[in-house]
LOMARGU-176955 format. One record per residue (C-alpha): chain; x, y, z. Coordinates in nm, 4 decimals, padded with zeros to 6 digits, m for minus. Example, Ala and Ser with C-alpha at 12.3 -4.5 7.8 and 13.67 -1.06 7.14 Angstrom:
   chaine          x          y          z
        A    01.2300   m00.4500    00.7800
        A    01.3670   m00.1060    00.7140
//
This chain:
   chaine          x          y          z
        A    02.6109    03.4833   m02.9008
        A    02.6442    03.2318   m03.1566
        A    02.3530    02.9585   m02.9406
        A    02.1263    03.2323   m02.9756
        A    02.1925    03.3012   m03.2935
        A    02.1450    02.9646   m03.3729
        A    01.8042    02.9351   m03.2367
        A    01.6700    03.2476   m03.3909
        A    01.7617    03.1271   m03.7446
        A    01.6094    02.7546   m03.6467
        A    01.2920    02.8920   m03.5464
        A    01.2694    03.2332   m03.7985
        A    01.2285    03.4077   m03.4522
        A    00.9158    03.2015   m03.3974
        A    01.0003    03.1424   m03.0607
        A    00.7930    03.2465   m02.7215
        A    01.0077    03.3769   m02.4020
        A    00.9569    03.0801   m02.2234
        A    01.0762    02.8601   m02.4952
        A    01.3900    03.0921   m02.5243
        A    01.4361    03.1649   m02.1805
        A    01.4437    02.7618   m02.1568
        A    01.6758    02.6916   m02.4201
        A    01.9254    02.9913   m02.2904
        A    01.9367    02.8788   m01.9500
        A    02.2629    02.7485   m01.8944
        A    02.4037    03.0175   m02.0545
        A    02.1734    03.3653   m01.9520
        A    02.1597    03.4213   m01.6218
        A    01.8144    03.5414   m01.5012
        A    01.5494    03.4910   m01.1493
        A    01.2962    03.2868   m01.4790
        A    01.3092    03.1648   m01.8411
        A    01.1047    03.4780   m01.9484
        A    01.3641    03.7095   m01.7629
        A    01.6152    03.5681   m01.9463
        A    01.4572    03.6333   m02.2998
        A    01.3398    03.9832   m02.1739
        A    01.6905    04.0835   m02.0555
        A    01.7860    04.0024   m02.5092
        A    01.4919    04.2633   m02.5878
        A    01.4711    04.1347   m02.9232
        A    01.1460    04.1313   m03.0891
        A    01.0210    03.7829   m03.1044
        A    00.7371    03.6908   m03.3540
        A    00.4230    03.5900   m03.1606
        A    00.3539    03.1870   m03.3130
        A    00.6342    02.9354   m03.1293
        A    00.7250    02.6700   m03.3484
        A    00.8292    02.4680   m03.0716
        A    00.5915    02.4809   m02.8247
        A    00.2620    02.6552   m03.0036
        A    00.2325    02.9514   m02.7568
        A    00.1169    02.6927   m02.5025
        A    00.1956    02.8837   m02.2185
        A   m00.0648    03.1008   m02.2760
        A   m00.2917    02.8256   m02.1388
        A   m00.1484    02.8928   m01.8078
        A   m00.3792    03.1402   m01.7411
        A   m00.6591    03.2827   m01.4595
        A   m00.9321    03.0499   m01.5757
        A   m00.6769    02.7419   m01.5457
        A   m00.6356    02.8502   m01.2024
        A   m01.0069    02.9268   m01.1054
        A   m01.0730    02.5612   m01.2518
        A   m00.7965    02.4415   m01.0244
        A   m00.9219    02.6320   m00.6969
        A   m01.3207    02.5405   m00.7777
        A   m01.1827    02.1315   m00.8157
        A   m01.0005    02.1772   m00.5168
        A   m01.3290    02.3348   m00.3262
        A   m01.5437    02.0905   m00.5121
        A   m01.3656    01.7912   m00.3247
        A   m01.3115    01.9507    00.0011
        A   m01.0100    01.7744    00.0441
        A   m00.7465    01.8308    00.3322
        A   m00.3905    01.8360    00.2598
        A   m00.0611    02.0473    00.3029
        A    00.1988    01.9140    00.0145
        A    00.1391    01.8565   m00.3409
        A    00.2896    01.8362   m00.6492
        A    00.1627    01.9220   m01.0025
        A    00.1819    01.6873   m01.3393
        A    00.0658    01.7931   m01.6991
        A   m00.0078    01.6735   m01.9972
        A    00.0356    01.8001   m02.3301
        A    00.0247    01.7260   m02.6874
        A    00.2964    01.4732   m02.7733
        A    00.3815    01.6553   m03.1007
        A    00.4751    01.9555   m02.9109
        A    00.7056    01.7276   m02.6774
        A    00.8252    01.5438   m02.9690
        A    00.9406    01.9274   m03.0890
        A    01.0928    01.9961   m02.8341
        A    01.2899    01.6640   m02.7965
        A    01.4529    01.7018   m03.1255
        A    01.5006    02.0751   m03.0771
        A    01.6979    02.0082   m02.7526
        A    01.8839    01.7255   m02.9588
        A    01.9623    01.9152   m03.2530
        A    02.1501    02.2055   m03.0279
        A    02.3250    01.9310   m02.7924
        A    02.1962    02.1477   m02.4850
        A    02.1092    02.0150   m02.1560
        A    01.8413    02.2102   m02.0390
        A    01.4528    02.1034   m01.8873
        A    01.1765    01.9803   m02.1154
        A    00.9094    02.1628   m02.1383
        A    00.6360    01.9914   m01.9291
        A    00.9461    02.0540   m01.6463
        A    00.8651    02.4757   m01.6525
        A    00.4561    02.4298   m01.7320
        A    00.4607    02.1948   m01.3883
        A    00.6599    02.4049   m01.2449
        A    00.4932    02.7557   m01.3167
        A    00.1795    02.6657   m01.2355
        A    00.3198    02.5404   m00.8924
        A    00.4700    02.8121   m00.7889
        A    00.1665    03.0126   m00.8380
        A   m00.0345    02.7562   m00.6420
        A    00.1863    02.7448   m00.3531
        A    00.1720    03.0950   m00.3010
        A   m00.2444    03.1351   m00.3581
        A   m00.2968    02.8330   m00.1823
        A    00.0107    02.8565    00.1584
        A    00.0543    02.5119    00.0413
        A    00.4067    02.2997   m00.0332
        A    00.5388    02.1179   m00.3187
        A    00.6811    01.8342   m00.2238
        A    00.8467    01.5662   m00.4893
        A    00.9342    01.3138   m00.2134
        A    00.6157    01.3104   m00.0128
        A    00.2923    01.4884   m00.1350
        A   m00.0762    01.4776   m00.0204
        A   m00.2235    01.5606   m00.3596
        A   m00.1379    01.5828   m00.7323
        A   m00.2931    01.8465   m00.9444
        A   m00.2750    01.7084   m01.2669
        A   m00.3307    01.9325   m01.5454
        A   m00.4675    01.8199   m01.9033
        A   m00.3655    02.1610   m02.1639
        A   m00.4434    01.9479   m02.4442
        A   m00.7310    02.1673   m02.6074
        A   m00.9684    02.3155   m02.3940
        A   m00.7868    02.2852   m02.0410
        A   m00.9077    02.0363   m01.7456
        A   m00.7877    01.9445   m01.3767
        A   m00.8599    01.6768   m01.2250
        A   m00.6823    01.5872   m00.8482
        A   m00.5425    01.2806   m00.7073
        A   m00.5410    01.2359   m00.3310
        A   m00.2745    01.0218   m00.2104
        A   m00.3492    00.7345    00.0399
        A   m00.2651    00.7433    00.3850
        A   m00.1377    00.4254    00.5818
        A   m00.1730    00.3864    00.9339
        A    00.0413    00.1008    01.1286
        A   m00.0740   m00.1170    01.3622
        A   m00.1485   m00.4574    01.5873
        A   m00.4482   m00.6705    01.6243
        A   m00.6098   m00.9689    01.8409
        A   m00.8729   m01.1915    01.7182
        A   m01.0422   m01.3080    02.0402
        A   m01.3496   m01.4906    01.8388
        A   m01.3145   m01.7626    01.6333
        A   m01.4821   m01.7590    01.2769
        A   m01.4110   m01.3658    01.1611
        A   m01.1578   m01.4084    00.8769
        A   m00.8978   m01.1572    00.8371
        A   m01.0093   m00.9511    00.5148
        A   m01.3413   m00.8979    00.3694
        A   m01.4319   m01.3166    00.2240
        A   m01.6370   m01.2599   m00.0675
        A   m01.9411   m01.4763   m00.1374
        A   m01.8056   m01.8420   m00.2556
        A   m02.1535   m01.8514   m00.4631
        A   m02.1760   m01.5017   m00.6218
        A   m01.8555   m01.4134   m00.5888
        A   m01.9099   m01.0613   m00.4223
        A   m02.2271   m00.9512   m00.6051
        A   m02.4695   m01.0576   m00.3891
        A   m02.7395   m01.3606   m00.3554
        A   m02.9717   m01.5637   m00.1327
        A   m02.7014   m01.7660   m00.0116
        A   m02.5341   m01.4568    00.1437
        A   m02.8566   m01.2378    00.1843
        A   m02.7445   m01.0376   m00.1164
        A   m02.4568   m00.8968    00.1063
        A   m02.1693   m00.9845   m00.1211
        A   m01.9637   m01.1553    00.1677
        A   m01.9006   m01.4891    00.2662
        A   m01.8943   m01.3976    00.6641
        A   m02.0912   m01.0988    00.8537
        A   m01.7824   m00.8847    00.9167
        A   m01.3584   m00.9648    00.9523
        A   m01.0354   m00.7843    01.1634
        A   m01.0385   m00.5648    00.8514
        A   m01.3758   m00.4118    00.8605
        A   m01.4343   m00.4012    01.1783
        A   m01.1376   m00.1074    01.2032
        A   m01.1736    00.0073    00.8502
        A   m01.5514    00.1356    00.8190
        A   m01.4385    00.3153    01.1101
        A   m01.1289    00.5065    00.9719
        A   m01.3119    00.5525    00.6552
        A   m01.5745    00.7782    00.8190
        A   m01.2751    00.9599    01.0155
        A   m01.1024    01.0641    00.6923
        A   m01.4321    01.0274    00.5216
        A   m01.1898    00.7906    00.2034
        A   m01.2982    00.5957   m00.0184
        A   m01.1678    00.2456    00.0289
        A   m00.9819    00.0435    00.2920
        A   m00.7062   m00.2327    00.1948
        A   m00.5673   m00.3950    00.4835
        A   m00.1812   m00.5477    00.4520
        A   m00.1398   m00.8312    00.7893
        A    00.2034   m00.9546    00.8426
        A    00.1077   m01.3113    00.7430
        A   m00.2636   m01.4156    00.8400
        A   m00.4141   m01.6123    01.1128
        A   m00.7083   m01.9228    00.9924
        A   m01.0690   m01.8073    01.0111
        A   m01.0869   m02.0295    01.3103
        A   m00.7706   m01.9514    01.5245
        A   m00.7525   m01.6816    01.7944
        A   m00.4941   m01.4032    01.7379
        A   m00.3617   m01.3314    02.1134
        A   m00.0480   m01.1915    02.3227
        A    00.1082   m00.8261    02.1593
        A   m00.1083   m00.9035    01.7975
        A   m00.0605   m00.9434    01.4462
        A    00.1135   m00.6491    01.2753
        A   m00.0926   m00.4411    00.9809
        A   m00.0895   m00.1979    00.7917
        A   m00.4294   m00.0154    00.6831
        A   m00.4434    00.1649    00.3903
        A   m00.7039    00.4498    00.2830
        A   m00.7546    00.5399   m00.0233
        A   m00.8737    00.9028   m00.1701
        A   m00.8598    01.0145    00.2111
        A   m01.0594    01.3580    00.1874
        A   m00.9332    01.3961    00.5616
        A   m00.5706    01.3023    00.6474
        A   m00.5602    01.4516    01.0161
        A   m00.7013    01.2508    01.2478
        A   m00.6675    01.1405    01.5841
        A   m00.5566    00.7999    01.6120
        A   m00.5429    00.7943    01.9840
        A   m00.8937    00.8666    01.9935
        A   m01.0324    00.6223    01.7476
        A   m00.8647    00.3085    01.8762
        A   m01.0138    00.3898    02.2078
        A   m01.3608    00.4279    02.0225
        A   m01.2944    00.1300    01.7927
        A   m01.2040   m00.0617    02.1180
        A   m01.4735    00.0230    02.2968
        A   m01.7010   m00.0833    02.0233
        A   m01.5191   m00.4354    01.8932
        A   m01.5112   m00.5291    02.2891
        A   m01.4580   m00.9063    02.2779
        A   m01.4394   m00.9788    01.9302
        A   m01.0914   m00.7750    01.8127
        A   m00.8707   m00.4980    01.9396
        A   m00.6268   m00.2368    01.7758
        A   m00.3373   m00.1470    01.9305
        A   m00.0396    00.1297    01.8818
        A   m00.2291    00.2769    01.5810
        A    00.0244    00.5488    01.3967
        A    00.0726    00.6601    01.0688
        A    00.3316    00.5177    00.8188
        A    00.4957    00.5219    00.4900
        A    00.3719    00.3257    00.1611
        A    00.6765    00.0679    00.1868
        A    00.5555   m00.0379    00.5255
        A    00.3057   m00.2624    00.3960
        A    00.5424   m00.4742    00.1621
        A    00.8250   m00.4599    00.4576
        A    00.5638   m00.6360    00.7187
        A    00.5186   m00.9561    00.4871
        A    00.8706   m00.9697    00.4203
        A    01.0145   m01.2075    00.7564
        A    01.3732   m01.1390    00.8145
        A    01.5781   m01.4244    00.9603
        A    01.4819   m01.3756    01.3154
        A    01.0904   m01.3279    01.2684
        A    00.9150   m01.5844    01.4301
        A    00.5436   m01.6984    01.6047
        A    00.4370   m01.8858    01.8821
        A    00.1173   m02.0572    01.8533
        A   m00.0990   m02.2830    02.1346
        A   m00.2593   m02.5972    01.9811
        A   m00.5039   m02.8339    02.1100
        A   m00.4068   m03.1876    01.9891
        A   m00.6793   m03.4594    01.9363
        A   m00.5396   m03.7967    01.9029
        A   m00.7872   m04.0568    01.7379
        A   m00.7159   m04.3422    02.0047
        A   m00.5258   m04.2715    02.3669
        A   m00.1693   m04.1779    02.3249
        A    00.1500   m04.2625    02.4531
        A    00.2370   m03.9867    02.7178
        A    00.6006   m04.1283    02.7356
        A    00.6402   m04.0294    02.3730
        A    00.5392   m03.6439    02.4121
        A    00.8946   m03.6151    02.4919
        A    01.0378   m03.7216    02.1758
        A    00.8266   m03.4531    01.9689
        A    01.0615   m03.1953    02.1434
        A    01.2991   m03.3229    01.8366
        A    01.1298   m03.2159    01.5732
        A    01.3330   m02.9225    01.3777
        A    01.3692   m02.9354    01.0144
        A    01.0348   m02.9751    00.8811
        A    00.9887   m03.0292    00.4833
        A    00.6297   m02.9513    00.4259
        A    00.4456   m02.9729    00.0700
        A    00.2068   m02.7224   m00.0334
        A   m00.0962   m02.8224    00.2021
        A   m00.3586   m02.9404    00.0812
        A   m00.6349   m02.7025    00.1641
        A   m00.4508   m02.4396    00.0586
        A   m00.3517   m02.5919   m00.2935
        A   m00.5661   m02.4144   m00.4798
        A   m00.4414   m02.0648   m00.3842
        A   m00.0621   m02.1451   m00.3516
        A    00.2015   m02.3230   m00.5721
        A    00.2539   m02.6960   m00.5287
        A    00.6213   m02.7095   m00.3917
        A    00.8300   m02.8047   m00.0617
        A    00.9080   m02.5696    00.1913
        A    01.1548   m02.6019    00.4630
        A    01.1047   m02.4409    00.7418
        A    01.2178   m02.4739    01.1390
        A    01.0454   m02.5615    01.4889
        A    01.2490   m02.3289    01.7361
        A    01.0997   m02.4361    02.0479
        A    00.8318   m02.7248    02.1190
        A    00.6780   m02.8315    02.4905
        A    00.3535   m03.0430    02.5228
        A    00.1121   m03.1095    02.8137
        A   m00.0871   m03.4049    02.8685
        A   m00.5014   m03.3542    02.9179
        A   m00.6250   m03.6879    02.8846
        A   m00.5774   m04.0140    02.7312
        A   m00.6664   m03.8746    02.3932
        A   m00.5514   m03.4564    02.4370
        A   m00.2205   m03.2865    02.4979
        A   m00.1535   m02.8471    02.4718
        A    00.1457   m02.8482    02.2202
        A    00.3043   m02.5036    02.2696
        A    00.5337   m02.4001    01.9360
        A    00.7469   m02.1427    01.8535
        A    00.8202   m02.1530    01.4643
        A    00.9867   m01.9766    01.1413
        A    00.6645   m01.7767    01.0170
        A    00.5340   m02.0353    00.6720
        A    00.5128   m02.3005    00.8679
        A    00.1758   m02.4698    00.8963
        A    00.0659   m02.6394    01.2128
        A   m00.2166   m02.7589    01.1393
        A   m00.0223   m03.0062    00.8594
        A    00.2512   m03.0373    01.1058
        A    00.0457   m03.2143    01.3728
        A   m00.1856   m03.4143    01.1217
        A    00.0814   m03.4943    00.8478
        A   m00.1263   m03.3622    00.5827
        A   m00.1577   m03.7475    00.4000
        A    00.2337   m03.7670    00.3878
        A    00.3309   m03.3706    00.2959
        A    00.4738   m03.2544    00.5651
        A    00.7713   m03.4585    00.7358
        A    00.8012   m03.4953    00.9933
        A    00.5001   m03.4824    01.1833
        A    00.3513   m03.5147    01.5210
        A    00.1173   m03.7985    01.4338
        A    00.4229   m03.9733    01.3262
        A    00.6076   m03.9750    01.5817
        A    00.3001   m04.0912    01.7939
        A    00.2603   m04.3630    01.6116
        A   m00.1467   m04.2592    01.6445
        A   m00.3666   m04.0710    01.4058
        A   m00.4234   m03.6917    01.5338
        A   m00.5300   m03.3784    01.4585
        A   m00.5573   m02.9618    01.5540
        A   m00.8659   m02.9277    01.7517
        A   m00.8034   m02.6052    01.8208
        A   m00.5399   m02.2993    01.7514
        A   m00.4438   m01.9872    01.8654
        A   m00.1613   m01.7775    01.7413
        A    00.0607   m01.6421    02.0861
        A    00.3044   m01.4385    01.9505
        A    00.4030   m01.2730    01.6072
        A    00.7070   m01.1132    01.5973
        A    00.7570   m00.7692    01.4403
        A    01.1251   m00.7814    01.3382
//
């Protein structure tokens, strides 16, 4: 066989059965790479030259390391995969010895990942899984041998209400000491008490007993404006979950129960990673419907509440409270549906269904000039958002 042949004199038979097995396996049929080499029974020298008899490495004690890490962490899952790393020199051998012989076989760190997986699914009655895995054993062979394991976040899908005013959505650090704590926030780090984030996450985290929250909302609601109707969608991720069963029927009721009359959780489930990027992304038929109390500076025109049933194409400059965190530039966006109800001389309920972006607050008030048109406009009085609260967010 004139590949084999070829590989012997390359390597001056320097060559482990893995190594061989590897290099012959489009060509030797066999259940491994060491079958393959076994079924030549030549008499190999013991030093590789290509991969420096790492394989030996793969041994009980790497496997006893793996197990204690794995019973060190007490962590739950049922899939994982395994990753490696090695000395780049031996890779770099290996490259050019695949390139040399023009073969199209696996790289090395392919069969190492792939050994010691097999062995670990069959100690452990666990699954590797390359699409969707709970854990990654990651295995350092350079020198003395070390494991360490990454657990893969869980994200769980859901809705929420705001029924206070003044919790912001996410964790606000301290304006002051930016998170590290101070008089000003009574060395707490935070800007408010608690938000619709932590008031589900410290919750979960104790569940799955994780180590961090991040919380992804489909757009977010002002510190000061209700979220009612079906809620806001979210998606809540934990990180380094040392638990990933749990029983999310159970904990919203709990979480419920406890948040009574500040927030509520609904139609918690788990999800995929992607959900959290597809909920911020608004497809052409998204939309929300929000309830605003208008204050006009002087009485009003009633007549005229009519005429704001017109307004549609609204070009609206970055506002200016939000400047800071957002790029200066004009948006377009769309009123779908407007009605108003007169109070008093100097109120009126404006109820608005919109394109999600567009902000009401600015819409009413004009924002100095930035967004056109605007309610106060086409009053022909000063006015202003006393109050908001978000109706409806769509989930398409």
């Amino acid at each position: 066989m004139q590949l084999l042949e070829e590989i012997l004199e390359k390597t001056d038979g320097k060559i482990c059965k893995h190594c061989l097995g590897r290099m012959l396996s489009k060509t030797i049929d066999g259940e491994d790479n060491v079958s393959r080499a076994e079924s030549l029974n030549l008499d190999l020298k013991d030093e590789c030259v290509i991969c420096g008899n790492i394989f030996d490495k793969i041994d009980d004690e790497l496997f006893d390391k793996i197990h204690n890490k794995l019973d060190f962490l007490k962590v739950e899952f049922d899939s994982f995969i395994v990753g490696s790393r090695i000395d780049k020199e031996i890779k770099q051998r290996d490259d050019v010895f695949i390139k040399e012989l023009n073969l199209d076989v696996e790289p090395i760190k392919k069969e190492i990942n792939r050994i010691i997986g097999k062995r670990l699914e069959q100690e452990l009655s666990k699954e590797v899984n390359f699409e969707k895995q709970d854990i990654i054993v990651n295995v350092n062979l350079i020198k003395n041998p070390k494991v360490r394991v990454q657990i893969n976040p869980i994200f769980i899908e859901g809705k929420y209400n705001k029924f206070i005013r003044g919790i912001p959505q996410t964790k606000w650090p301290c304006r002051k000491c930016k998170g590290r704590g101070c008089e000003d926030c009574n060395f707490t780090g935070k800007q408010y008490p608690c938000s619709v984030e932590e008031l589900i996450s410290e919750h979960i985290l104790k569940a799955t007993n994780g180590y961090e929250a991040k919380f992804h909302g489909a757009g977010r609601e002002d510190i000061d404006v209700l979220m009612l109707g079906s809620g806001r969608p979210f998606v809540l991720e934990i990180k380094e979950p040392k638990i990933r069963k749990i029983d999310l029927d159970k904990l919203e009721k709990e979480i419920n129960e406890i948040n009574k009359g500040k927030t509520q959780y609904h139609d918690l489930k788990f999800t995929y990673r992607n959900r959290k990027a597809e909920i911020k992304v608004s497809s052409p038929d998204a939309y929300k419907v929000y309830k605003a109390l208008v204050e006009c500076e002087e009485p009003y025109d009633k007549d005229k509440l009519a005429i704001l049933s017109d307004l549609h194409e609204i070009h609206q400059q970055t506002p200016i409270r939000v400047s800071h965190r957002r790029a200066d530039k004009v948006r377009i966006k769309h009123v779908l549906n407007l009605s108003c109800e007169a109070i008093d001389d100097t109120h009126f309920e404006m109820t608005i269904k919109t394109e999600g972006g567009l902000y009401i607050k600015e819409l009413i008030s004009g924002d100095e000039g930035r967004s056109q048109p605007n309610v106060a406009d086409k009053l022909g009085v000063k006015a202003f958002c006393k109050q908001l609260d978000v109706i409806e967010v769509s989930d398409k």
